[in-house]
C-alpha positions in Angstrom: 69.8 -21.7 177.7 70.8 -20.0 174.2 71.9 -16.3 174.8 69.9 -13.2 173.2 71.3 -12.0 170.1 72.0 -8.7 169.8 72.8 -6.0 166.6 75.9 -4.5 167.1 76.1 -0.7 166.7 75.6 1.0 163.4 73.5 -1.9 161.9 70.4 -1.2 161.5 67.0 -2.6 162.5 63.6 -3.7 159.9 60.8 -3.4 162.3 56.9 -3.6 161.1 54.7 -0.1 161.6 51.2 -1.4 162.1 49.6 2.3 161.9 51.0 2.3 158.6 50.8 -1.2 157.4 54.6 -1.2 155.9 57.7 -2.6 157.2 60.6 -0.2 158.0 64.3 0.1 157.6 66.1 2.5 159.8 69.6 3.2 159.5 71.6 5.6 161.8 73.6 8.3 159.9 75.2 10.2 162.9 74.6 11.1 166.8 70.9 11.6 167.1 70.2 11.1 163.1 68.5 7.9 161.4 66.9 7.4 157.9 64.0 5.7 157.3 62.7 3.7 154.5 59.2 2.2 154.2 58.6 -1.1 152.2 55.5 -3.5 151.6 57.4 -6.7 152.9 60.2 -7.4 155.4 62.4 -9.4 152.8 62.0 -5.7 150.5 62.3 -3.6 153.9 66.3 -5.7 154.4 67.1 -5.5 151.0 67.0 -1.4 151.6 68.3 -1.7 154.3 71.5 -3.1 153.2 71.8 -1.8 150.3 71.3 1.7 152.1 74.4 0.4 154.6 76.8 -0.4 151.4 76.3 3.0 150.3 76.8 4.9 153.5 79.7 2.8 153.4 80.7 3.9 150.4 79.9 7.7 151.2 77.2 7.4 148.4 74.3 7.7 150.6 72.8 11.3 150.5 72.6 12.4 154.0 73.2 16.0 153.6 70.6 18.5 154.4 67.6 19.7 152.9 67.2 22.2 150.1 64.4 23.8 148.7 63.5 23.1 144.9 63.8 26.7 144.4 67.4 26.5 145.6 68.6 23.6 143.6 66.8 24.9 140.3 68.6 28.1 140.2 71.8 26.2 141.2 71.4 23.9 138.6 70.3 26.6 135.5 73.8 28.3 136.8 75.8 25.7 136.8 74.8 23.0 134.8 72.1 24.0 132.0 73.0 27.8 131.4 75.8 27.3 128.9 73.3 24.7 126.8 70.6 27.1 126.4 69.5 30.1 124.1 69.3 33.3 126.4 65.9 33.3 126.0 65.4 30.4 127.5 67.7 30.8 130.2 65.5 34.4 131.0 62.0 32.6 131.1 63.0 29.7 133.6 64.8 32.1 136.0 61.2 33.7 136.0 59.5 30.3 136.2 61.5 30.0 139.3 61.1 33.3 141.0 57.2 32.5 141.2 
């Protein structure tokens, strides 16, 4: 009798979500954390899957938490745009953002 195969820890699965109609590729990120990717066939749903691995890997994959866009915009006219911008400018998108 041929014994059951088993993933080892930390390697993923691809299962098919019939609700949904799309395959999905789960990777777990830390104790009680997993990403999930959704794909239109199982061969695109591994592909994301490892390649999502390799990067996690790598320390690449972006698993830290949530921001708002109104948090990242007014971190990135500080810190990134401000100093390539008339004032101006730089006056009108920090209202844009407040709203």
């Amino acid at each position: 009798m041929a014994e059951k195969k088993q993933r080892g820890h930390n390697e993923g699965s691809v299962y098919y979500w019939k609700e949904r109609d799309r395959w999905v590729a789960e990777i777990s990120l830390g104790p009680g954390k997993r990403k999930k990717m959704l794909c239109k066939t199982k061969a695109e749903a591994l592909k994301k899957k490892n390649e999502a691995l390799r990067e996690l890997e790598k320390g690449e994959l972006a698993t830290g938490s949530q921001r708002k866009v109104k948090e990242y915009l007014e971190d990135w006219i500080e810190n990134v745009y401000k100093d390539n911008i008339r004032i101006s400018t730089y006056v009108k998108y920090k209202k844009s953002i407040r709203y």
